[in-house]
KEKE-3310 file (N, C-alpha, C; in steps of 0.2 Angstrom, whole numbers, plus 5000, padded with zeros to 4 digits):
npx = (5085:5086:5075:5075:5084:5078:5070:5076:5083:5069:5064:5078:5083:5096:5109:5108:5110:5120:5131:5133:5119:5111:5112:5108:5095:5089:5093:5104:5121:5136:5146:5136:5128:5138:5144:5133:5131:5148:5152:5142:5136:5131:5122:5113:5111:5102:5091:5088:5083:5075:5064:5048:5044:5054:5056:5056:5050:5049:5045:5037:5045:5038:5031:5032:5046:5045:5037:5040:5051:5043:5037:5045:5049:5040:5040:5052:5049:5040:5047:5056:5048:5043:5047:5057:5064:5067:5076:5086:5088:5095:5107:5112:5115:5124:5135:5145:5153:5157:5163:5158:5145:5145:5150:5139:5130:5135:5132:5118:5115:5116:5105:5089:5094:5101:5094:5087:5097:5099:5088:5085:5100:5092:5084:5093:5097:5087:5082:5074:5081:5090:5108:5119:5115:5122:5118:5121:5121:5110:5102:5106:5099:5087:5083:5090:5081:5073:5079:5080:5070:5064:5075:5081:5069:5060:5046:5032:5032:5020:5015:5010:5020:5032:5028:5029:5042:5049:5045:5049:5061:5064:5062:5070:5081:5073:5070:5061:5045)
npy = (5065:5073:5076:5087:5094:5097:5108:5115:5123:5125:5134:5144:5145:5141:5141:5138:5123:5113:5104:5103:5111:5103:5091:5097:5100:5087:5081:5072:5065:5076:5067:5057:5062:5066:5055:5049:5061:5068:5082:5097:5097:5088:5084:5094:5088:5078:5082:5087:5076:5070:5077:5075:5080:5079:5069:5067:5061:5050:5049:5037:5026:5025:5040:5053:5062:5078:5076:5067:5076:5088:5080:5077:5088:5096:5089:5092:5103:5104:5100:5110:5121:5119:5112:5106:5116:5126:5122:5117:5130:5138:5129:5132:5146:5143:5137:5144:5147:5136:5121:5108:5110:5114:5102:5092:5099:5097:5082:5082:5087:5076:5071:5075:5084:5075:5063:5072:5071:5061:5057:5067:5061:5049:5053:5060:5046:5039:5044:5058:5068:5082:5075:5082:5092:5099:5089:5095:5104:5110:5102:5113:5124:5120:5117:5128:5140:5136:5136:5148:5156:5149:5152:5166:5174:5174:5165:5156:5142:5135:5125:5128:5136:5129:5121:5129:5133:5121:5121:5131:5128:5114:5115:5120:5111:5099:5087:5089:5080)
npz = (5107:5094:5094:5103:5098:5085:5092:5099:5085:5079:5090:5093:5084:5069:5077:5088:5089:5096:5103:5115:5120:5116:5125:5137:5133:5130:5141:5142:5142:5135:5128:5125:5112:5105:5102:5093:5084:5077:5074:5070:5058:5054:5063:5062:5047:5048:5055:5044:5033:5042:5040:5036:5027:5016:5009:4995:4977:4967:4949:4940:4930:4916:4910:4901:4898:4903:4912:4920:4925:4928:4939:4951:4952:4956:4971:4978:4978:4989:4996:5000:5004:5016:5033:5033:5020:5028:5037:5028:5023:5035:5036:5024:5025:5037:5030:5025:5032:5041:5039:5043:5041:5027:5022:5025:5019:5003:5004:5005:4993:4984:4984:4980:4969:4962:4959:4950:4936:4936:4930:4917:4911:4908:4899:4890:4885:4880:4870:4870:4874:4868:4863:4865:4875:4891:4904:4918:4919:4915:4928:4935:4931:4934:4945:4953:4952:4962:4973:4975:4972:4986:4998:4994:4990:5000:4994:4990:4984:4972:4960:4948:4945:4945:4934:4923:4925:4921:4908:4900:4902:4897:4884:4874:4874:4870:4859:4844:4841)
capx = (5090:5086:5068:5080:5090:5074:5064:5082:5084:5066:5064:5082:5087:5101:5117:5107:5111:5126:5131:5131:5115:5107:5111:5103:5088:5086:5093:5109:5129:5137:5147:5131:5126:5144:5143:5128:5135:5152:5148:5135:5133:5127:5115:5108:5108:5100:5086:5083:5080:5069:5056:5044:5043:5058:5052:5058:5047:5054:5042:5035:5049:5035:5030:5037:5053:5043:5031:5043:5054:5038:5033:5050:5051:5036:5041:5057:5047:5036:5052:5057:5042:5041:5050:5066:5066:5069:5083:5091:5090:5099:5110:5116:5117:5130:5141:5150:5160:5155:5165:5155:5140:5146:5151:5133:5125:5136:5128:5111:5114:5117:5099:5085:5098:5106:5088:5085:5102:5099:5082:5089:5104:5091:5082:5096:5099:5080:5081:5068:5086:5097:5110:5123:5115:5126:5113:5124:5118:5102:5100:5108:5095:5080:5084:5091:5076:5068:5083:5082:5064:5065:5081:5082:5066:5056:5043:5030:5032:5017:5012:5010:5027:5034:5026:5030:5050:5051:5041:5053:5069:5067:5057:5074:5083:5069:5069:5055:5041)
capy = (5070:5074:5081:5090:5099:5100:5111:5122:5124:5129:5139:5147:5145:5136:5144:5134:5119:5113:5097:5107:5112:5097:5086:5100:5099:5080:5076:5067:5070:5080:5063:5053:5068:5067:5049:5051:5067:5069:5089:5101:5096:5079:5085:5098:5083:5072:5085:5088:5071:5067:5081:5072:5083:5081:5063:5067:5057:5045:5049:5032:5027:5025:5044:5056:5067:5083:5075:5065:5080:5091:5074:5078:5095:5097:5085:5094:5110:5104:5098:5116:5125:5114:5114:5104:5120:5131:5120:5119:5138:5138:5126:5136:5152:5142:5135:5149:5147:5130:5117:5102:5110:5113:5095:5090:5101:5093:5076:5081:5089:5070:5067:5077:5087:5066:5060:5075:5071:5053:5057:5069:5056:5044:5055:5059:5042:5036:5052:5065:5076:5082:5071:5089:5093:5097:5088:5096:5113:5110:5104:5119:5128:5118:5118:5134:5145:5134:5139:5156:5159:5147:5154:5170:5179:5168:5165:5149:5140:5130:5117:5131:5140:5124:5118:5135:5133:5114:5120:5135:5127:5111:5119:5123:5106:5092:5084:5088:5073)
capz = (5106:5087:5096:5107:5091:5082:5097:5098:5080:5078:5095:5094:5076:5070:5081:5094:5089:5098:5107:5124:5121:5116:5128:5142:5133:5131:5148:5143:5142:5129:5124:5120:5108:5101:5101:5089:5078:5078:5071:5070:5052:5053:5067:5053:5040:5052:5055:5036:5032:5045:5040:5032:5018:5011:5004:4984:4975:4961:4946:4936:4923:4910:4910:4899:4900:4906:4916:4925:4927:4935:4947:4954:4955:4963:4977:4979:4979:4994:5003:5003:5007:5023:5038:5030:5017:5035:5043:5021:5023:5042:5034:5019:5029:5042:5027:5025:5041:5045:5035:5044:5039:5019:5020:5027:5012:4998:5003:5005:4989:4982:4984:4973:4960:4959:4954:4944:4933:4932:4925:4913:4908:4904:4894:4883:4881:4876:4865:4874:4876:4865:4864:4865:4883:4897:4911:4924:4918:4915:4934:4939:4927:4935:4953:4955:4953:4966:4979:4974:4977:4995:5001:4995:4990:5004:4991:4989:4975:4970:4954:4943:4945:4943:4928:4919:4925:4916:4901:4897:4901:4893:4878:4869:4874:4869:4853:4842:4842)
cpx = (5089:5078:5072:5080:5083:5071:5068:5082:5078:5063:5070:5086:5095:5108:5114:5109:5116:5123:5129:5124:5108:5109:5107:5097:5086:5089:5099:5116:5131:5140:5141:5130:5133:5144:5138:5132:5141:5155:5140:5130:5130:5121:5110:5104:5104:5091:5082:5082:5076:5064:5054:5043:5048:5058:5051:5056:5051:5049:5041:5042:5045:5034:5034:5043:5048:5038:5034:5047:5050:5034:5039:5053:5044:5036:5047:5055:5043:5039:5055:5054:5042:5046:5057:5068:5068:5075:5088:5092:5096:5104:5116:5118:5124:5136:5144:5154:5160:5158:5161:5149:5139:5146:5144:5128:5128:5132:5125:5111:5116:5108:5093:5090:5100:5101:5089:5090:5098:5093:5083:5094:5099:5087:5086:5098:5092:5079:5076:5075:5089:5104:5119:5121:5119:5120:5117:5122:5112:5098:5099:5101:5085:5077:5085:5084:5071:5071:5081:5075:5063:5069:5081:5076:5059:5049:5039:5033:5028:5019:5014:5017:5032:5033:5029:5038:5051:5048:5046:5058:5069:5064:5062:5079:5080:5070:5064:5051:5039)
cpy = (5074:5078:5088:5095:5103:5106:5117:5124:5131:5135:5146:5147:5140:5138:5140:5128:5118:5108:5100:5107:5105:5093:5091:5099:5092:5074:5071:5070:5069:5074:5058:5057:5067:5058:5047:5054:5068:5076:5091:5100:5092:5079:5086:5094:5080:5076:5087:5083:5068:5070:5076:5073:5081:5071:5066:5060:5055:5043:5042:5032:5028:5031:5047:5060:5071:5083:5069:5069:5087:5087:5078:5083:5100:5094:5090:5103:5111:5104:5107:5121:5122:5116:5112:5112:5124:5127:5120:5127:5140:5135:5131:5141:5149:5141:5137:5150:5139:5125:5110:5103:5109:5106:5092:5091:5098:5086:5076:5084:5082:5069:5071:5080:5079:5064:5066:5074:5065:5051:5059:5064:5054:5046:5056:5052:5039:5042:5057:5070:5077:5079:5077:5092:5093:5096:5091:5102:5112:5108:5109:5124:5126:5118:5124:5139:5144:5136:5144:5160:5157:5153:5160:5175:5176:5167:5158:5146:5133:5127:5123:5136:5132:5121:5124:5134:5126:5116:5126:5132:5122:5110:5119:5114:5100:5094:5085:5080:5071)
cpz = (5099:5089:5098:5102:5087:5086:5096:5092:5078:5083:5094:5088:5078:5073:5088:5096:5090:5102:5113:5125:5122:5121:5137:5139:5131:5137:5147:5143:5137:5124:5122:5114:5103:5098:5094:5082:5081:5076:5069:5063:5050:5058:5063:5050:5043:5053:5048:5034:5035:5043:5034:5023:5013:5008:4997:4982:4970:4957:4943:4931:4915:4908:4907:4902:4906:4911:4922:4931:4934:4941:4952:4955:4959:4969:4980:4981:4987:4998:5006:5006:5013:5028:5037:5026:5023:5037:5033:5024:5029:5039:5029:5021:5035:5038:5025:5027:5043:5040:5036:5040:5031:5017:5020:5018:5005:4998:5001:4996:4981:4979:4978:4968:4959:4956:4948:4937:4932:4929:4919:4909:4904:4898:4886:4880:4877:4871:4864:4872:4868:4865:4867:4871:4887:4901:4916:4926:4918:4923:4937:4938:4932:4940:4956:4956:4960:4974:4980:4978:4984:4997:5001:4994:4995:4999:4990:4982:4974:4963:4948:4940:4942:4937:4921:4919:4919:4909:4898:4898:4898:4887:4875:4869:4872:4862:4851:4841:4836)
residu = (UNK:UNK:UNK:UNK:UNK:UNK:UNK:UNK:UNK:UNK:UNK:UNK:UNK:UNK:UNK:UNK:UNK:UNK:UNK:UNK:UNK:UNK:UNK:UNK:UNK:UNK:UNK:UNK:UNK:UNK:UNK:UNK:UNK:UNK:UNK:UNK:UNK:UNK:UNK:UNK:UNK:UNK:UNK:UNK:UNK:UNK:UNK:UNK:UNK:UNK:UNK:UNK:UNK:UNK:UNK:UNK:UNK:UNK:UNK:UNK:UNK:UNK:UNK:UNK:UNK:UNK:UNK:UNK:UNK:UNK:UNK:UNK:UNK:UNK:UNK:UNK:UNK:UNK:UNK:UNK:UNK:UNK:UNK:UNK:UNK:UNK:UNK:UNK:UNK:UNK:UNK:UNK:UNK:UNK:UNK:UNK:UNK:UNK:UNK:UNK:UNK:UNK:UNK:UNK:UNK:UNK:UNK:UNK:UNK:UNK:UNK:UNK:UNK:UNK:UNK:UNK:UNK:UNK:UNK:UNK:UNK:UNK:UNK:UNK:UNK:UNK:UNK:UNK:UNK:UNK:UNK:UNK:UNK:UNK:UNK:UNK:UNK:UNK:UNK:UNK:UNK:UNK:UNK:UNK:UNK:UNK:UNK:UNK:UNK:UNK:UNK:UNK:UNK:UNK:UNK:UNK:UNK:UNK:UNK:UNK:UNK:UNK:UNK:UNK:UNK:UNK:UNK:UNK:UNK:UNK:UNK:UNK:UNK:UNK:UNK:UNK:UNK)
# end
């Protein structure tokens, strides 16, 4: 069923996705399907966690602040540029009207900005950060550019984008050495 959604998804885009439909294309009845996901947003979610890409690595603890912070936003960066980063974008584009699907994206959004904070936290505690940091913002600050070029200016974003975004952003918030 989840091949199913995927083939609709990426054939017909995400308005495709619907129990009705999946269960015509995987040959079964719309209550298995429902059985399964109980909304279209748990399909979604179920579809962006399986893509391979979106494997958010979980940098070495012994490694620096900023060298932690670019393991994990180049993982996060690969997961977007990939085919999870197309069903995110479908996703974000449905939650405007779709309250199942916003629910779906707050979770998923538990998982890389959740590491990237509790990275962040640990830093201000081991004293890389500032101890006066809001880490809530600085997420916002470290991720967002990463939405922005995905989602909205379709744009890659290799090693070296990424290494440039963590070196200006927590360039004002690190404790000198």
């Amino acid at each position: 069923m989840l091949e199913a959604a995927d083939r609709l998804l990426s054939e017909h885009g995400p308005s495709a996705v619907t129990h009705l439909r999946i269960a015509a294309e995987a040959g079964v009845s719309r209550a298995t399907v429902y059985r399964h996901w109980p909304d279209r947003g748990s399909i979604l979610l179920d579809l962006l966690r399986r893509s391979t890409e979106l494997q958010v690595t979980t940098p070495p603890r012994e490694v620096e602040l900023a060298t932690g912070v670019t393991i994990l936003l180049r993982s996060f960066a690969a997961a977007l540029s990939g085919e999870g980063g197309r069903t995110l974008a479908a996703m974000v584009g449905l939650a405007e009207w779709d309250e199942d699907v916003a629910a779906a994206l707050r979770q998923m959004a538990t998982i890389g900005p959740g590491m990237l904070e509790e990275l962040l936290r640990r830093g201000v505690t081991e004293g890389e950060l500032n101890p006066s940091v809001d880490v809530s913002l600085l997420v916002d600050r470290l991720i967002g550019p990463l939405y922005l070029r995905r989602l909205l200016y379709r744009d890659p974003i290799d090693d070296d984008v990424v290494e440039r975004l963590v070196a200006a952003t927590l360039a004002p918030p690190l404790r000198p050495t």
